[in-house]
N, C-alpha and C positions, 0 to 999 in steps of 0.2 A: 153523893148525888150525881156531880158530874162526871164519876168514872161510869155510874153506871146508865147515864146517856149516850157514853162512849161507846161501852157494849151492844148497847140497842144499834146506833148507830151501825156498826162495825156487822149483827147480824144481817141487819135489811140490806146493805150493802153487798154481802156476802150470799143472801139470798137472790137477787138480781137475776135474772136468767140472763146467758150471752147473748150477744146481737147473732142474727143470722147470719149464714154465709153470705156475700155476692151473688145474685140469681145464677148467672155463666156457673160457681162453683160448685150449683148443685143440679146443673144440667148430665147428663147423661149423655150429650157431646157438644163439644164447641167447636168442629170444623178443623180444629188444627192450628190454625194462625192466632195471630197473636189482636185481632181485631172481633169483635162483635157487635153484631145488634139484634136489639131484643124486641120484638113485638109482641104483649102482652095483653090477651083481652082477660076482664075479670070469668066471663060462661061464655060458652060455644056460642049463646044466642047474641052474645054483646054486637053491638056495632063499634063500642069506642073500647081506645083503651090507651093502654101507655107504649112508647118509644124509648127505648136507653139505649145509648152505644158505649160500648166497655173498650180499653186497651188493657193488654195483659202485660204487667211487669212485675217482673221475678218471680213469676207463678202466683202473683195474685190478679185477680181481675179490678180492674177499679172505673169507677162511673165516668164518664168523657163527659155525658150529657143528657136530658133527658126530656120529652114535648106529650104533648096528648096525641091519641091516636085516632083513627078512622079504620073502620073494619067493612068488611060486605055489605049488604044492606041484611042479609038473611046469617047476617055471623061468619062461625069460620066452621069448616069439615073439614076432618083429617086428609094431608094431603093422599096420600096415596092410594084413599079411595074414591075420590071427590069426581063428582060429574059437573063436566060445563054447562055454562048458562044458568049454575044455580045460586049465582050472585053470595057466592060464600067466598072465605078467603083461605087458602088451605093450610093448614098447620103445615111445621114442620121446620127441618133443618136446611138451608140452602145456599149453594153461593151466589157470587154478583157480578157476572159477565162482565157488565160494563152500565158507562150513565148515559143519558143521551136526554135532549131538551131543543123547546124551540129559542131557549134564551141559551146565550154563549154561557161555558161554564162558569163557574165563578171562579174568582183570580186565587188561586194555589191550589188548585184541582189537578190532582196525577194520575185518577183515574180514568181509564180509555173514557172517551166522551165522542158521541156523536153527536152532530145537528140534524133536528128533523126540517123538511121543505116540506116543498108541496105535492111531492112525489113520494113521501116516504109514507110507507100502511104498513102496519101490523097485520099478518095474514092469520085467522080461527075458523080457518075452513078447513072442517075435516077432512074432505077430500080433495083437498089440494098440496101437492109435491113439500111445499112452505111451511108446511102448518107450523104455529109457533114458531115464526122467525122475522124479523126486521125483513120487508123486499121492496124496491127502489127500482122502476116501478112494481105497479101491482099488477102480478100475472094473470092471464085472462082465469085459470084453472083456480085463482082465489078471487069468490064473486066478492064485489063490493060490500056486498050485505053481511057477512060474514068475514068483514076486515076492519080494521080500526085505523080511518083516515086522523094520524098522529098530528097536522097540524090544526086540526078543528076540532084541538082541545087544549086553546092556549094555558087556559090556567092550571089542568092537570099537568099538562106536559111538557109547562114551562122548563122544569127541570126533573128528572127523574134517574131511579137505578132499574135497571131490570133485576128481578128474583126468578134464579135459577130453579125455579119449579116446572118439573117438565117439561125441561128443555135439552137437556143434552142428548134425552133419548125417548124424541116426545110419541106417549102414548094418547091415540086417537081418541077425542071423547073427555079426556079429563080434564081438558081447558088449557088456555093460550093467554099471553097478557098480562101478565102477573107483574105488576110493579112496585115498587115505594117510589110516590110522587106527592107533589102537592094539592094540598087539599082544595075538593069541588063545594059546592053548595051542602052535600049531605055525605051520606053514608057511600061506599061504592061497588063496584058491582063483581069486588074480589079480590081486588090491589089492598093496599096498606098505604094510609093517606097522611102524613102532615102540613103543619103549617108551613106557608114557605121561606120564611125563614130558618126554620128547623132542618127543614130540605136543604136547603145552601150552605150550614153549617156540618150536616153530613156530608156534603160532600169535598169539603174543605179537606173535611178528616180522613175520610176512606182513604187507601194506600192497596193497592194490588200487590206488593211486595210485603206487605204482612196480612194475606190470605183472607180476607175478609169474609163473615157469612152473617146471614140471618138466621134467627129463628122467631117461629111463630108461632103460637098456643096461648093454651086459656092458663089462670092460676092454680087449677086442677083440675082431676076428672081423666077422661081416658085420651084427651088430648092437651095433658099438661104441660106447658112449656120443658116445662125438668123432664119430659120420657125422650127430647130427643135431643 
């Protein structure tokens, strides 16, 4: 009797299906470096989802940490076809310039960090020289209305990273602004939002010197986290 509870045993055991890979090991690219984070909505329509950041040692990826997330108010669209102002957040692969906040970094932070005042705007004016760029002050040729006065948003922007979406080589029309910051009253209007503790704690971690990126997607579908 007891050998053949062993058996039984030893089948179900045996039958078991393996744990999954690490999401990063079955993404289709991780940037190169040895850093990642993951924004993960469950459908395009989501607003929330989840945040992981991964360190890669010895070729495996392994979990740092992990917070709930904040998406678009209208979801995410693929970056590379996505139009501004439609409060989506864009998928995709990207890097992380740099952090900037109206609160001083937090203490072991080595990545570039700026402080925003009362003269610093984010300029999303299409027709201006800036578009898509940090400008100090705001140029006449980027109106107001079409700029993001960054200190009159203490609680988003207390601390923040910029996401390299459309930015290195910004195309007119696709949208400007693109952050991981800390989270507002709701959904946002295309950033990637957490709590701000979760915020302080990435940025503890980030390292410019092991390549850090993001990505962004759904759990499937044709903007699956794993296509980029």
């Amino acid at each position: 009797m007891a050998f053949s509870v062993l058996l039984a045993l030893a089948g179900s055991v045996a039958a078991r299906p393996a744990a999954a890979p690490p999401l990063p090991q079955r993404m289709a690219d991780t940037g190169g470096g040895t850093q990642l984070i993951t924004a993960e909505a469950p459908a395009a329509g989501s607003t929330t989802g989840t945040v992981t950041w991964w360190n890669l040692r010895r070729g495996v990826w392994v979990k740092g940490g992990s917070t709930s997330a904040r998406f678009g108010a209208n979801g995410l669209a693929e970056g590379a076809s996505r139009t501004q102002g439609t409060n989506t957040t864009p998928t995709g692969l990207y890097d992380l310039p740099y952090a900037f906040g109206i609160k001083p970094a937090p203490a072991g932070t080595v990545h570039p960090y700026r402080r925003v005042n009362d003269r610093s705007w984010w300029c999303q004016d299409n027709a201006a020289r800036d578009y898509n760029r940090w400008v100090e002050p705001r140029p006449r040729d980027c109106r107001a209305g079409e700029a993001e006065h960054l200190i009159a948003y203490p609680t988003q922007y207390a601390r923040a990273l910029l996401i390299g979406f459309n930015y290195e080589r910004p195309v007119r029309g696709r949208g400007a602004g693109i952050f991981l910051h800390v989270n507002g009253r709701g959904a946002t209007a295309g950033c990637v939002s957490v709590p701000a503790a979760a915020m302080d704690r990435i940025l503890d971690w980030v390292d410019p010197v092991r390549r850090p990126h993001i990505a962004i997607g759904t759990r499937s579908g044709p903007t699956a986290i794993t296509r980029y």
